[in-house]
C-alpha positions in Angstrom: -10.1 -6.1 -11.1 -7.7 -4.4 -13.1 -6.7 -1.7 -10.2 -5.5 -4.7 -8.0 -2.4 -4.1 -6.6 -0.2 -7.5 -6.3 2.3 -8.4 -4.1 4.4 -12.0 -3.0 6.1 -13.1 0.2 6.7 -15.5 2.4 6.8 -16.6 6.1 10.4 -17.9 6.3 11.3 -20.8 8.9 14.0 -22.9 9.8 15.0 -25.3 12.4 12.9 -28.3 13.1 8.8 -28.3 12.5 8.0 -29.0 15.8 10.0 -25.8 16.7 10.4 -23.7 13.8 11.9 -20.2 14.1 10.6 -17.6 11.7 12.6 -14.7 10.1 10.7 -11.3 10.8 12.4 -8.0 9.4 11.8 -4.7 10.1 11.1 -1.9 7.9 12.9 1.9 9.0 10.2 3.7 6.3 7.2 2.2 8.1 9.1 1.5 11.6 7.2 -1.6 11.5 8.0 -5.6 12.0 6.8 -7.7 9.4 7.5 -11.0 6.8 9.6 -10.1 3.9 7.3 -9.3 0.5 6.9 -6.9 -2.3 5.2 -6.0 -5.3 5.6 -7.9 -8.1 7.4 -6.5 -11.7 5.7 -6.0 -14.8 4.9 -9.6 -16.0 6.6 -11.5 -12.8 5.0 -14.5 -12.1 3.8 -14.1 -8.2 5.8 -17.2 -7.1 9.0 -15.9 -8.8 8.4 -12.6 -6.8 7.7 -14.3 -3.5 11.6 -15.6 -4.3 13.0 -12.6 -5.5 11.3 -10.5 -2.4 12.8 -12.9 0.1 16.4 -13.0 -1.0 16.5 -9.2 -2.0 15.5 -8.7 1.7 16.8 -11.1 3.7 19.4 -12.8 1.7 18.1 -16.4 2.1 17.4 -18.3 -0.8 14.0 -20.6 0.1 12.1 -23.5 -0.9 8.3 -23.0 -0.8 5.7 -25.3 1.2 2.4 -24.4 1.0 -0.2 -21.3 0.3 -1.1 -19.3 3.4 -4.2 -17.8 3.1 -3.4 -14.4 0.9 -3.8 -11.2 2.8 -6.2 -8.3 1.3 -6.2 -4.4 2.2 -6.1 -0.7 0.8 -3.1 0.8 0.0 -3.5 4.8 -0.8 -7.0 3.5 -2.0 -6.7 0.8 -3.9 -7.1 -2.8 -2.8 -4.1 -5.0 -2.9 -3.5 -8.4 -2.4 -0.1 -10.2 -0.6 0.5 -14.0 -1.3 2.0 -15.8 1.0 3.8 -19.3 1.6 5.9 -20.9 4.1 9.2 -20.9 3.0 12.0 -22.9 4.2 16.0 -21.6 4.4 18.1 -23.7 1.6 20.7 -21.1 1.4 21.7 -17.6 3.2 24.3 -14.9 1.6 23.9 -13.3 4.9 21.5 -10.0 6.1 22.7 -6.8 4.8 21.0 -3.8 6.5 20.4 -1.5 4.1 17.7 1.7 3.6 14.2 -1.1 3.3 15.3 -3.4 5.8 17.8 -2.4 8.7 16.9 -5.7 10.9 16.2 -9.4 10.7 15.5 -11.9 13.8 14.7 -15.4 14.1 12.3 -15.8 16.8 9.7 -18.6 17.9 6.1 -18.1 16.5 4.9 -17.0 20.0 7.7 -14.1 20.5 7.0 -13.3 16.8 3.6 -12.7 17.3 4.5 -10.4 20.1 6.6 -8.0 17.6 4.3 -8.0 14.8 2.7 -5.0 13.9 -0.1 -5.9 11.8 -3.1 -8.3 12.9 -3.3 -9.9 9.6 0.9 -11.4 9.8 -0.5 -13.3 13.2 -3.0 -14.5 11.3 -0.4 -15.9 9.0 1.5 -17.5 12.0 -1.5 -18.9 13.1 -1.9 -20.7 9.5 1.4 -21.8 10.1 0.9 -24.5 12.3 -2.0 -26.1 11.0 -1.0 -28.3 8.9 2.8 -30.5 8.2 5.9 -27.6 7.5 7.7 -30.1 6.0 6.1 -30.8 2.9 7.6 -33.0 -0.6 5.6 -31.3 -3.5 4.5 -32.7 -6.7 4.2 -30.2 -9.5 1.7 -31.3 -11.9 1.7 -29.4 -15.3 -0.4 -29.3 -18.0 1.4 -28.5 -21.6 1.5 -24.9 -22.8 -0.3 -23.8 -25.7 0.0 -25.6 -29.2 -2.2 -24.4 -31.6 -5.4 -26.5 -32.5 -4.9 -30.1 -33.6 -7.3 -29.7 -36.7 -4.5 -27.4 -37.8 -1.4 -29.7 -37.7 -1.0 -31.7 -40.5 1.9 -34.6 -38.9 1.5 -36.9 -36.0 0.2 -35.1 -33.4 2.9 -36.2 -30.8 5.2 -34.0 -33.1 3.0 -30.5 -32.4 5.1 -28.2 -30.9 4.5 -25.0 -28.9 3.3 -22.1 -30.7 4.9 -18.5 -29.3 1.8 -18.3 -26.2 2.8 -21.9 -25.4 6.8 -20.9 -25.6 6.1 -17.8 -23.3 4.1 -19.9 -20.5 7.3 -22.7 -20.9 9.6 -19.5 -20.5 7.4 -18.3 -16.7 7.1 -21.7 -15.8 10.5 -22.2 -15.7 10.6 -18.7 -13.3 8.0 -20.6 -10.9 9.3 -24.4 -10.6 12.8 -23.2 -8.3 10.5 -22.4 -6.1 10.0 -25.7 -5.8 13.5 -27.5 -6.6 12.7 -30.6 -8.5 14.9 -33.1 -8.7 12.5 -35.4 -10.9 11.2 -33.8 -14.1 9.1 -36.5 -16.3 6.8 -35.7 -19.3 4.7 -37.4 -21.7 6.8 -38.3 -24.7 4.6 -35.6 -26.7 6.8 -32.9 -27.8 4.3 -30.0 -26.8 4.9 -31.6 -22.9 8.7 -31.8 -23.0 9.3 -27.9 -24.9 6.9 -27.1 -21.6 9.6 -28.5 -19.3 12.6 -28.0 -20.9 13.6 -23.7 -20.1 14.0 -25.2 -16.8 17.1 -26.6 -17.7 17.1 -29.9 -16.4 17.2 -33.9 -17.6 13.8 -34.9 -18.9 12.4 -38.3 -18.0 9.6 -39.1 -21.3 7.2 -41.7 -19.8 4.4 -43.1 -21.8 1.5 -43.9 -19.3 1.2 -39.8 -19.6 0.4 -39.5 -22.3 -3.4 -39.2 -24.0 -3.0 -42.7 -25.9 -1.2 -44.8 -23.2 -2.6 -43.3 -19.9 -3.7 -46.1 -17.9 -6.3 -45.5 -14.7 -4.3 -47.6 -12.5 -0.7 -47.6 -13.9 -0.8 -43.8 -14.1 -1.4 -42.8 -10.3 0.4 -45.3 -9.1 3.6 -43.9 -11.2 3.1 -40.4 -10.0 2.4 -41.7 -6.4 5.1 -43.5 -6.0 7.5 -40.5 -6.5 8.7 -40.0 -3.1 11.1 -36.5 -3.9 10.4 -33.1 -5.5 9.2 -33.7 -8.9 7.5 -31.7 -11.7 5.4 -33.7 -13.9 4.2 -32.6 -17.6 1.2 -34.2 -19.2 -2.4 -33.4 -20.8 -5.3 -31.7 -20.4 -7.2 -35.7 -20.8 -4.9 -37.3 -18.2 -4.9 -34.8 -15.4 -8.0 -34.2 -14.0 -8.3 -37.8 -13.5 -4.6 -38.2 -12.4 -5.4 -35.4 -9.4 -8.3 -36.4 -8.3 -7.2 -40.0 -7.9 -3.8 -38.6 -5.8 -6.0 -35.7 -3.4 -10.0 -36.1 -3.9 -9.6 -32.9 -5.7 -11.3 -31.9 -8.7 -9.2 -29.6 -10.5 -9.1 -28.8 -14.0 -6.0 -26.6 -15.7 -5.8 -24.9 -18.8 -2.8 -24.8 -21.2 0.4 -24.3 -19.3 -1.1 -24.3 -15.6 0.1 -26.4 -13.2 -1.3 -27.7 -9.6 1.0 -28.4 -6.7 0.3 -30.9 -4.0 2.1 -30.5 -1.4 2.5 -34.3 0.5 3.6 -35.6 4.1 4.1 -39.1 4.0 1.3 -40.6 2.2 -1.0 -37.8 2.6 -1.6 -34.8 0.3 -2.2 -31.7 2.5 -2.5 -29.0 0.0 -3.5 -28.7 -3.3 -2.9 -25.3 -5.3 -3.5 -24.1 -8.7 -1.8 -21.7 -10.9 -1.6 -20.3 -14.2 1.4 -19.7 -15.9 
């Protein structure tokens, strides 16, 4: 629907999970009580404006857990869709009032729930609680575009990024703070590393991801045993497989998607998928 109206945010905790505080703000333009969002710029990606809308509003710099269900209405007659996450604090400038938000409180989901204005935010607080807050994520990432392999005449480990492949790199590299990796490892295939590298961070190359080395066993239990933040970069012939083995998912990504499971413990919680 091309007349979709789209707009990111987040509901923002802190504390401990069994008693989280959220952040709710209020709004002097629509005197209402709210989570921090907004619409996203020309060409944003929607989890670099779910970022962007928190800090510009609250200050707080966040790390995301997972999706909440995304919330759908009409706005001056055209529907528009909010995406939500739960966010956690990492950082906070401070709350400035200023002429789109003149208050921020921390309050317990139930007192929350009391101020809201809007039926659909308590049904975000009730989407809350269902499942683990604190969540360790796993970004799997399949490599951006690289032309066709008929086309490339060298060793096809060598095929780089064409300029739609350089691009997604480029808004993938907007998404992944979102998500604060302290791990990035790739297939040794150059298309995989140029994917991750506009992020700015060490690579790790690792063979068992990549289309001639991926093992059935040997590769899951590689990713699986990551136990921090980490964003992984392989194929579009290892993933599927690789997913499904880690969540009883079946997802399939095109060129420069990704999937993030989020993971308490042992046990994957939520699996998402997005294009880049």
């Amino acid at each position: 629907m091309t007349d979709l109206l789209r707009a990111a945010g987040a509901v923002v905790w802190r504390g401990v999970e069994t008693r989280p505080e959220v952040a709710v703000i209020h709004r002097p333009a629509y005197n209402d009580w709210t989570f921090p969002k907004g619409k996203l710029k020309t060409g944003e990606h929607v989890i670099a404006a779910a970022l962007r809308e928190v800090r510009e509003e609250t200050g707080m710099t966040i790390v995301l857990g997972r999706a909440l269900p995304p919330v759908h209405y009409i706005n001056r007659g055209r529907l528009k869709r909010v995406d939500y996450w739960t966010g956690q604090t990492v950082a906070d400038d401070g709350f400035t009032p200023n002429e789109e938000v003149d208050e921020l409180r921390w309050l317990p989901p139930a007192q929350a729930r009391a101020l809201l204005t809007y039926e659909w935010d308590a049904g975000l607080l009730r989407a809350l609680t269902v499942a683990p807050l604190e969540t360790v994520p796993l970004v799997l990432i399949r490599h951006g575009s690289a032309g066709h392999r008929s086309d490339w005449d060298g060793d096809d480990a060598q095929r780089p990024l064409d300029t739609d492949g350089e691009s997604q790199a480029a808004t993938l590299a907007t998404a992944l703070p979102a998500y604060r990796p302290e791990l990035l490892i790739s297939s040794p295939s150059a298309r995989c590393v140029q994917t991750l590298t506009p992020y700015g961070a060490e690579i790790k190359t690792e063979p068992l991801l990549s289309e001639e080395s991926q093992d059935p066993h040997k590769t899951p239990a590689l990713v699986r045993d990551i136990a921090v933040p980490a964003a992984v970069c392989s194929h579009g012939k290892v993933l599927p497989g690789l997913i499904h083995t880690l969540s009883g998912k079946d997802v399939h990504l095109r060129k420069g998607a990704f999937a993030v499971l989020h993971r308490a413990g042992d046990h994957v919680v939520s699996v998402e998928r997005y294009a880049s």
